[in-house]
Backbone bond lengths (Angstrom), bond angles and torsions (degrees), N, CA, C in turn:
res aa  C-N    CA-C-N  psi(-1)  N-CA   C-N-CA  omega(-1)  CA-C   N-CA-C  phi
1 X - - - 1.457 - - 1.528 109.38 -
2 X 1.581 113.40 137.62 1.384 104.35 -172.86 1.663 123.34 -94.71
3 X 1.128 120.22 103.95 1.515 124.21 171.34 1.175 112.94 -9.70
4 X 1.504 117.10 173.86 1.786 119.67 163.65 1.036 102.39 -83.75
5 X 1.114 132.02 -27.21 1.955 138.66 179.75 2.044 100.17 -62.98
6 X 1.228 109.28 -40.65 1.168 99.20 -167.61 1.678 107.12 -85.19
7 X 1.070 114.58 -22.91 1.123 132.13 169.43 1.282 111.69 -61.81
8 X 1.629 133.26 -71.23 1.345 117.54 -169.41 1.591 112.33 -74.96
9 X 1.657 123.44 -17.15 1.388 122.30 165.11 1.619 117.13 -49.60
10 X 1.616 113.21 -32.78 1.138 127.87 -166.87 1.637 107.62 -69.40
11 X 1.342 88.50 -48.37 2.041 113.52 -174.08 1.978 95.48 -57.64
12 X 1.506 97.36 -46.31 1.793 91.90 -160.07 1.661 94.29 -74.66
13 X 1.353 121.52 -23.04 1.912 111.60 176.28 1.182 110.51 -77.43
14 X 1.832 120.46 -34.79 1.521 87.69 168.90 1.604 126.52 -101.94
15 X 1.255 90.60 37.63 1.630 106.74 170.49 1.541 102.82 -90.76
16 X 1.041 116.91 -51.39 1.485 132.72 178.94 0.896 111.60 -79.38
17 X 1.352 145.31 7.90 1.533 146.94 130.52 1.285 136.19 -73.40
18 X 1.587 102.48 -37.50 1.362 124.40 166.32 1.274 109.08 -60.49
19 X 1.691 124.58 -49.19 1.392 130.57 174.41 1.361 119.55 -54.03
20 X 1.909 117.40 -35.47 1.445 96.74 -152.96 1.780 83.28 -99.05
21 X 1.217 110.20 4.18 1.789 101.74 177.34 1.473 109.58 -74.45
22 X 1.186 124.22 -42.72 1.155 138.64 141.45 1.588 140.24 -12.59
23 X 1.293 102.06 -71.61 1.621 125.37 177.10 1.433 104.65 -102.19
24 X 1.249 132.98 -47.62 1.623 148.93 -140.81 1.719 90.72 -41.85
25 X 1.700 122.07 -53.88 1.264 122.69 -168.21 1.621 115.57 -68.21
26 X 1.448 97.38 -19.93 1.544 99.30 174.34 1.293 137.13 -68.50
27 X 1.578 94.57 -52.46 1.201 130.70 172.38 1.683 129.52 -54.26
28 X 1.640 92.92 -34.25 1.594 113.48 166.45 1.439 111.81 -88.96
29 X 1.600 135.62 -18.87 1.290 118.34 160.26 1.508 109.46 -79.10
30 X 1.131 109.00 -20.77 2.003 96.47 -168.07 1.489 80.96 -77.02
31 X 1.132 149.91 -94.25 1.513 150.22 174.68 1.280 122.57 24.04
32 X 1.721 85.82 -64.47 2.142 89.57 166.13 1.237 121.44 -80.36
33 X 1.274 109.79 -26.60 1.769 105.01 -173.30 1.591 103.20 -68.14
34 X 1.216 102.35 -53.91 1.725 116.51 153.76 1.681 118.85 -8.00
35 X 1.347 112.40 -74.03 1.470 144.77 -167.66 1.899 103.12 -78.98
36 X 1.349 105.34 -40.81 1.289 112.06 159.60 1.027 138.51 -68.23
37 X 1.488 126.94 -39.82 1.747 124.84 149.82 1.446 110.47 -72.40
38 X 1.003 135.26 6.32 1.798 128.90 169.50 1.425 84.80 -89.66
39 X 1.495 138.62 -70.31 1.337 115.78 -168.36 1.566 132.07 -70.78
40 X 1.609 100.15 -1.55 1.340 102.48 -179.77 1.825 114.05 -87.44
41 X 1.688 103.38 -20.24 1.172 117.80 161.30 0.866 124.73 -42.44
42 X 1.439 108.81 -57.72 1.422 120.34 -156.33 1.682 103.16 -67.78
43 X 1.443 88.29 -63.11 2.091 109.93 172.70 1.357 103.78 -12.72
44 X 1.568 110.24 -66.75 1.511 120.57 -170.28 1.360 104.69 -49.49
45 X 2.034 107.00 -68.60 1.263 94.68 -174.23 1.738 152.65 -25.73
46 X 2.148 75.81 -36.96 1.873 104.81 -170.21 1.554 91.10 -57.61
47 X 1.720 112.39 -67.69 1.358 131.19 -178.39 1.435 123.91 -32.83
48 X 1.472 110.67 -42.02 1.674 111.86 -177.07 2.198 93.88 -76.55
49 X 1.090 115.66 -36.39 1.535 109.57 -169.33 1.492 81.47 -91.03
50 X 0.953 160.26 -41.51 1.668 121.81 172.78 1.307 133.70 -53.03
51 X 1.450 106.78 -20.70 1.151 121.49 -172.76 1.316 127.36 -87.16
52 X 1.312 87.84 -34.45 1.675 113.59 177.04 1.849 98.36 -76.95
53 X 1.242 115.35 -43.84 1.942 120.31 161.11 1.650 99.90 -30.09
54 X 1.003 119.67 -79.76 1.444 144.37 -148.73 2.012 98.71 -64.26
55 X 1.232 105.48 -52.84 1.063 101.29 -175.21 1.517 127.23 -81.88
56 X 1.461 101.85 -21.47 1.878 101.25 159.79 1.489 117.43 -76.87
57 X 1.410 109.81 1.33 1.385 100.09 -175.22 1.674 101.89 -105.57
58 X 0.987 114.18 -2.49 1.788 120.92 -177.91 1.821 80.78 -108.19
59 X 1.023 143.07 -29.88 1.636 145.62 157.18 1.453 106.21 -28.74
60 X 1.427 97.14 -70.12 1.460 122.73 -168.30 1.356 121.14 -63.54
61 X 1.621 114.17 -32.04 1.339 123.67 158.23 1.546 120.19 -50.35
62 X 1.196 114.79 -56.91 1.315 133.46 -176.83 1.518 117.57 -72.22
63 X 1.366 102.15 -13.03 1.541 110.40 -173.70 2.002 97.31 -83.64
64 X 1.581 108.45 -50.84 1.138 113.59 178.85 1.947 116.62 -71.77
65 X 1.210 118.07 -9.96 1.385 140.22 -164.02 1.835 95.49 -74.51
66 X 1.687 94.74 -48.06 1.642 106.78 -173.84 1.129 115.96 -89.28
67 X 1.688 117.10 -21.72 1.660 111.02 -179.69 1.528 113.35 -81.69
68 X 1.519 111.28 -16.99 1.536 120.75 148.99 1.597 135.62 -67.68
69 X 1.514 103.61 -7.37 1.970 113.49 -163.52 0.926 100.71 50.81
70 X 1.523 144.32 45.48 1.218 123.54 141.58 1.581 127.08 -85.83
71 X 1.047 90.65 80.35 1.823 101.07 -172.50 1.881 114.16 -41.84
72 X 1.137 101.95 -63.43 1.504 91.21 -168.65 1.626 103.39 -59.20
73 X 1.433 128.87 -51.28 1.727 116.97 -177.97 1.755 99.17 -44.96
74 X 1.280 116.78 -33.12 1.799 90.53 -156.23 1.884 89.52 -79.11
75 X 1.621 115.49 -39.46 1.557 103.71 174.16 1.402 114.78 -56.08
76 X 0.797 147.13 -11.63 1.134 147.04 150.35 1.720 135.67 -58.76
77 X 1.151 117.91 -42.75 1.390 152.23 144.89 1.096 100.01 -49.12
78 X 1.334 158.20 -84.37 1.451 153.99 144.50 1.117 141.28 9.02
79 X 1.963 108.99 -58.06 1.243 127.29 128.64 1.157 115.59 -15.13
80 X 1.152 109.12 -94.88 1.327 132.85 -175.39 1.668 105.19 -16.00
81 X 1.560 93.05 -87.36 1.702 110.20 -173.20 1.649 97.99 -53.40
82 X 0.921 138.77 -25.22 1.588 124.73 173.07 1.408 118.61 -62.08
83 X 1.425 115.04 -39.90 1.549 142.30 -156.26 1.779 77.27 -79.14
84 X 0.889 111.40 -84.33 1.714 118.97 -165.47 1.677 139.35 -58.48
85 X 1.733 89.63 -30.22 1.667 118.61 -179.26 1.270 119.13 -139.81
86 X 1.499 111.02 34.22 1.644 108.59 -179.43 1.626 124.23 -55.09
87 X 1.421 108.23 11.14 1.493 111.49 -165.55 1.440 90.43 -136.66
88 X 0.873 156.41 21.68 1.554 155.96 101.55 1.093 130.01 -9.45
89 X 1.237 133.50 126.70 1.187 121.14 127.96 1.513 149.25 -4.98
90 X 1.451 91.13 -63.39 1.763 110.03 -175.87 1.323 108.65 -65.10
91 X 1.293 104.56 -31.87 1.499 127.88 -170.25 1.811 96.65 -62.02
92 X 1.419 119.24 -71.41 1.476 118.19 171.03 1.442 111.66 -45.29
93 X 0.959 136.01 -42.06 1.424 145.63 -165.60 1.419 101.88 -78.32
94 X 1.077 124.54 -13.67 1.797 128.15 -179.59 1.003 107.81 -104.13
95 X 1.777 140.62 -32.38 0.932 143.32 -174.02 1.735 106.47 -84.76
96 X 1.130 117.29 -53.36 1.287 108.75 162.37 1.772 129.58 -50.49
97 X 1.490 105.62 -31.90 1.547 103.05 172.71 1.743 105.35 -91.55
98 X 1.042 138.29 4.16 1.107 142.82 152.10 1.180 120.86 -83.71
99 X 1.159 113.99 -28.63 1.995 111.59 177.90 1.864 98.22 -84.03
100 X 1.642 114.29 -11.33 1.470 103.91 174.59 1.669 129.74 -74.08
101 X 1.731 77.79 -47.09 1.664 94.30 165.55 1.566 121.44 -72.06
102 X 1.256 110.04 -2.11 1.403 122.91 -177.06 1.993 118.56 -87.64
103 X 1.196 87.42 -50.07 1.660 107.24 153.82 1.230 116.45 -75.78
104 X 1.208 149.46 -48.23 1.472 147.52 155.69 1.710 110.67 -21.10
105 X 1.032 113.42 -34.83 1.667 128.24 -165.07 1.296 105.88 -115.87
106 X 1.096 110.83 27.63 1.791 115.86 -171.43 1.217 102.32 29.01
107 X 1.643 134.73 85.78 1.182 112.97 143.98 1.350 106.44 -134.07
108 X 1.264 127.92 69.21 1.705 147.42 -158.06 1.748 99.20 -45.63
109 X 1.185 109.90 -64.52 1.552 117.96 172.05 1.607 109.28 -13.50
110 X 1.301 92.35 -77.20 1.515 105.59 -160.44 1.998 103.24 -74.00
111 X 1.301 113.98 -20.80 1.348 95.01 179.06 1.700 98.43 -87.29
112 X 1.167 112.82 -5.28 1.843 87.90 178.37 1.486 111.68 -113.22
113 X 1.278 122.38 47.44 1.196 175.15 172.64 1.284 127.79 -90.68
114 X 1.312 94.60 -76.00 1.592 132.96 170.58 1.510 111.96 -49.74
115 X 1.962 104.88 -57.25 0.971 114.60 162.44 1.612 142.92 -60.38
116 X 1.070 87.45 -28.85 1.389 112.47 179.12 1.398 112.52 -52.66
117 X 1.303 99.95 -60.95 1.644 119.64 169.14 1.357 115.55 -19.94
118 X 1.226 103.45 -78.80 1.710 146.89 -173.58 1.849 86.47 -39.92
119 X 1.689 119.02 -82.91 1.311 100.31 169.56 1.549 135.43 -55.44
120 X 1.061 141.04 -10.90 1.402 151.16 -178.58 1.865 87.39 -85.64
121 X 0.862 125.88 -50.44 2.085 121.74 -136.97 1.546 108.21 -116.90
122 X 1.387 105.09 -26.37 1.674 103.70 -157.16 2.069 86.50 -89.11
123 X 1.636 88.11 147.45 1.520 92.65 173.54 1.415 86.89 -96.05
124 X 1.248 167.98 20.34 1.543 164.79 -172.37 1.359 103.76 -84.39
125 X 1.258 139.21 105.06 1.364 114.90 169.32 1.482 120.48 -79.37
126 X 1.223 123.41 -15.94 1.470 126.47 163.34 1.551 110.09 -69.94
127 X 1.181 139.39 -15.33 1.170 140.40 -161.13 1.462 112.45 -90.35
128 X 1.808 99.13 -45.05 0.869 120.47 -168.00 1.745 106.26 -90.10
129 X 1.176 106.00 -33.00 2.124 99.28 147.65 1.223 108.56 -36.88
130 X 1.205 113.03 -79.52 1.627 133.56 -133.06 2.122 89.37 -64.95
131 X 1.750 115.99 -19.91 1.336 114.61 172.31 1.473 123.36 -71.65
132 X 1.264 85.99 -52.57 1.718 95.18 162.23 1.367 140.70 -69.68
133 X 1.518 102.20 -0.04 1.314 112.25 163.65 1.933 98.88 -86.61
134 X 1.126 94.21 -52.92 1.394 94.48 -168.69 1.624 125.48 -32.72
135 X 1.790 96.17 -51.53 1.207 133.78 -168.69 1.328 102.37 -53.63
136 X 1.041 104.98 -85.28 2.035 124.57 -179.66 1.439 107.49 -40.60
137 X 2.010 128.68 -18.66 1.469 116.30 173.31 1.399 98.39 -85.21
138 X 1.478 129.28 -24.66 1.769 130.98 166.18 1.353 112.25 -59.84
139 X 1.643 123.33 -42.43 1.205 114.23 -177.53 1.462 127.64 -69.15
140 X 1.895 102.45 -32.20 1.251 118.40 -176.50 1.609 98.48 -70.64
141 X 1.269 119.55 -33.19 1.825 110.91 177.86 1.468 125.55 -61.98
142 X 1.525 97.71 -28.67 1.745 116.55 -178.43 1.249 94.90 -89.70
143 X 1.406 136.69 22.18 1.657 114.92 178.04 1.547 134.90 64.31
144 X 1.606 95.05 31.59 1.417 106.60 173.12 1.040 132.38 -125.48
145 X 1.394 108.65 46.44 1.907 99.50 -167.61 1.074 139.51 -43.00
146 X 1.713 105.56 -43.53 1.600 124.92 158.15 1.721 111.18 -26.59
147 X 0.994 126.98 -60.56 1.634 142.42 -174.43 1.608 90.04 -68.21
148 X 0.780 116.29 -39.24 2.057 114.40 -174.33 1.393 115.92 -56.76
149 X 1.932 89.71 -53.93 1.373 99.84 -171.67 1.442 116.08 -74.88
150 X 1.330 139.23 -23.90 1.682 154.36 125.14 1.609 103.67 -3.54
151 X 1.410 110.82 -62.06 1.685 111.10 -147.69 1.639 81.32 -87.01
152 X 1.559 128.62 -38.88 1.503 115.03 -172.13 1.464 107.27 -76.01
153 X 1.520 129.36 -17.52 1.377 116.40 176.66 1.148 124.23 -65.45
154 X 1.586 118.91 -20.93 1.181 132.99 -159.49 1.601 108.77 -105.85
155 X 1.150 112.67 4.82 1.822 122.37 169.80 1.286 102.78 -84.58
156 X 1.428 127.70 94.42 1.024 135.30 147.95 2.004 149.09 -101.46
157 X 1.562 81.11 34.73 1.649 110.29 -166.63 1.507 92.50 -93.55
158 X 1.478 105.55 104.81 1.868 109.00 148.52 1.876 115.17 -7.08
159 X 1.503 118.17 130.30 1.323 116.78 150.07 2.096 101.55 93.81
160 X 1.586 106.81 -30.46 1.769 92.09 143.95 1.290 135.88 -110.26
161 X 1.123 103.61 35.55 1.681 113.07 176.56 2.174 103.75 -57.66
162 X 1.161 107.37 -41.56 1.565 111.08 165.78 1.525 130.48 -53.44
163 X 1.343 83.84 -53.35 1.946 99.49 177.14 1.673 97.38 -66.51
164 X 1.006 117.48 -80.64 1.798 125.47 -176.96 1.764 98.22 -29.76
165 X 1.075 134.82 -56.59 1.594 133.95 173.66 1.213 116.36 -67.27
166 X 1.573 155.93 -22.29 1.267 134.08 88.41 1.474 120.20 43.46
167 X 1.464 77.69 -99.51 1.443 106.12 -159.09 1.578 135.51 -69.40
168 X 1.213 89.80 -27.12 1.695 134.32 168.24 1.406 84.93 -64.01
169 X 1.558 129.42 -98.54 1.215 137.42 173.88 1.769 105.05 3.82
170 X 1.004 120.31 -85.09 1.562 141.21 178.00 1.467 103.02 -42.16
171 X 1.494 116.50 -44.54 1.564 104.94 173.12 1.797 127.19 -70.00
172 X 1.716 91.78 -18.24 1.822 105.28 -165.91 1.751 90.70 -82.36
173 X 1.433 109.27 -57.11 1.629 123.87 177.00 1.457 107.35 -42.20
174 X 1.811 134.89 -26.46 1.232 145.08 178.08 1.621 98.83 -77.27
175 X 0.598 126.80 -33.06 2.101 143.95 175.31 1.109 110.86 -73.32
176 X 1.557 120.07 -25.03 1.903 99.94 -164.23 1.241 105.28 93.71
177 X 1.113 131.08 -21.37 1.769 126.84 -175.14 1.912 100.89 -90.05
178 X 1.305 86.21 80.35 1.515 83.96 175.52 1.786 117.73 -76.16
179 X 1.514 100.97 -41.69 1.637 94.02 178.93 1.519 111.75 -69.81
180 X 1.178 130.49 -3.98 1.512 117.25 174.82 1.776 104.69 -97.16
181 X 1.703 110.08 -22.02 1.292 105.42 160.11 1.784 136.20 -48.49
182 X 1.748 72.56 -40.80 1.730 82.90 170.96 1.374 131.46 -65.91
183 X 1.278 110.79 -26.63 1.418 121.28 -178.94 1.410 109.09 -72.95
184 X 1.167 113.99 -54.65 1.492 120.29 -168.55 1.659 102.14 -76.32
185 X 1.521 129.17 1.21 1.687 125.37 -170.94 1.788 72.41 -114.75
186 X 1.309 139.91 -34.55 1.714 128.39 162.64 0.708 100.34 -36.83
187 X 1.433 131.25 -72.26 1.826 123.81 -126.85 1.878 78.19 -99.68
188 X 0.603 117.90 -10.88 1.763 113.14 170.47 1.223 119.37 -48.63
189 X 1.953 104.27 -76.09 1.156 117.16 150.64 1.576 150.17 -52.22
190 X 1.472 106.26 -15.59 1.467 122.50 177.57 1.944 97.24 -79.48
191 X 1.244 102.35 -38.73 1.761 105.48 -171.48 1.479 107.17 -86.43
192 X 1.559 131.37 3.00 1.742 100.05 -169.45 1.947 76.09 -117.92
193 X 1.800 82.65 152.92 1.790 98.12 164.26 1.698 114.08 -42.51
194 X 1.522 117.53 139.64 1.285 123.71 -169.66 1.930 99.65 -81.71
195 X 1.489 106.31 -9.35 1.878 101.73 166.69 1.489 97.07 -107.00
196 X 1.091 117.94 37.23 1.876 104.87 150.02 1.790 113.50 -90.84
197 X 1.116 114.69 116.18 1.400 103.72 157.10 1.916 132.81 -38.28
198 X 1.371 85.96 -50.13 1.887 81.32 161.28 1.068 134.95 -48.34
199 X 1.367 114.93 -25.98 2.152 129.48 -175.07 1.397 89.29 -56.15
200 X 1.939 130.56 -35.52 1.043 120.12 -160.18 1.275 117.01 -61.35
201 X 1.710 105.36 -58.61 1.250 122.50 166.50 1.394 122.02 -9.45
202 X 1.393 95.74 -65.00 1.821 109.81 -174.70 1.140 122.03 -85.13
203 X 1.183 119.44 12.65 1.635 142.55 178.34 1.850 105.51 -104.56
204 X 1.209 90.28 -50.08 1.674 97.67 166.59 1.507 112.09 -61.14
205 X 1.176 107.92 -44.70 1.737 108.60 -170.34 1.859 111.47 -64.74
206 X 1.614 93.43 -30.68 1.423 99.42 162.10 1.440 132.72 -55.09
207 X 1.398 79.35 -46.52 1.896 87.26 -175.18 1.415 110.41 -98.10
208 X 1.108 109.82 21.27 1.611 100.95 143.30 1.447 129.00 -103.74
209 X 1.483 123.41 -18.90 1.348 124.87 142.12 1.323 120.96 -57.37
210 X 1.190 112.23 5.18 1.889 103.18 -172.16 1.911 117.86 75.32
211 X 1.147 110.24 20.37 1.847 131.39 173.45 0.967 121.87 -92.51
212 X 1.817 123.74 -7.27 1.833 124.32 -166.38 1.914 79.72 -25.95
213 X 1.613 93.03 150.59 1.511 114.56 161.68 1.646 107.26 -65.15
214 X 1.639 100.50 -53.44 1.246 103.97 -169.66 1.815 125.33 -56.31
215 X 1.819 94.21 -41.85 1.634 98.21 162.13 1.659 116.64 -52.76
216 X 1.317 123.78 -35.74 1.155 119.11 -158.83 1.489 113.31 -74.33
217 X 1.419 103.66 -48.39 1.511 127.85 162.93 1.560 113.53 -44.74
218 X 1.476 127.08 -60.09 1.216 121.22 154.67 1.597 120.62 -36.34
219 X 0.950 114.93 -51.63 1.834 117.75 -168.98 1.454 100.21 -67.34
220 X 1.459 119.75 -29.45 1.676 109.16 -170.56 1.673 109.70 -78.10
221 X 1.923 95.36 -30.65 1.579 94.35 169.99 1.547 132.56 -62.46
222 X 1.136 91.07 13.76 1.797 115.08 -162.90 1.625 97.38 -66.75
């Protein structure tokens, strides 16, 4: 004879039968789809750190390629990491140390090229500053300021607003526009830390127009 115990155990199983006839098919696809993006996570995860393996080590080639000047192995290495990891990191980071050793060896062409890249490809937006700074001091050497002042308008990454005014400066001073040079080699110097060695630079560039900061500052105490 069946107890009340056996009885309401009975009621709650075919409650829970009734339910999973119900849900059971649901419940087992959300489960896998479930179980299926945890391993597809992971997959990726494995995939993004293999990849990222693979590509500092074609990095690393190219890193030692340039501390030797061997230009063509590190273009090559470059190649390489472009062909395989153009969406890298390492990948920006090679093209910029390749457009150094590239200019080092006079071959301006090919490092603003290099650079070029770096703005066209890199998702970095600091990276892709730090190219267009590069770029526009190559262009301003080849006699293009116009093209300089283009690549510096378009730096709009927090923290080089100093460097880009600089540099700008050097492109206006490439023109003949020396008093608008001055302004933009000011706000150069007014924006970088007073313990950067570079402030010097642009302190010099002053005082060869006759701008030392320091003269100027004196004259206002006038």
């Amino acid at each position: 004879m069946a107890t009340p115990l056996d009885l309401q155990e009975q009621e709650q199983l075919d409650a829970l039968k009734s339910f999973w006839k119900q849900y059971g098919n649901l419940i087992t696809w959300v489960l896998t789809l479930a179980l299926a993006g945890f391993a597809a996570w992971n997959g990726w995860q494995w995939y993004q750190r293999d990849q990222a393996m693979k590509a500092g080590a074609i990095y690393d080639e190219l890193d030692r390629a340039a501390q030797a000047g061997e230009l063509e192995r590190a273009a090559r290495a470059f190649a390489d990491l472009r062909e395989r990891h153009p969406g890298s990191t390492f990948a920006s980071h090679a093209a910029l140390l390749l457009a150094r050793l590239q200019a080092d060896q006079q071959q301006s062409e090919a490092a603003r090229a290099s650079l070029a890249w770096v703005v066209e490809k890199s998702g970095d937006d600091a990276l892709r500053a730090v190219a267009r700074l590069r770029l526009a001091g190559l262009l301003i050497d080849a006699g293009e300021p116009d093209a300089a002042l283009q690549q510096l308008g378009a730096i709009a990454e927090p923290g080089f607003e100093a460097l880009a005014a600089d540099r700008r400066g050097d492109a206006l001073a490439a023109q003949g526009k020396t008093a608008e040079a001055r302004a933009a080699w000011e706000a150069a110097w007014k924006g970088m830390d007073e313990r950067l060695d570079y402030r010097q630079l642009v302190e010099a560039k002053l005082a060869a127009i006759g701008a030392a900061p320091a003269a100027t500052a004196a004259e206002a105490a006038r």
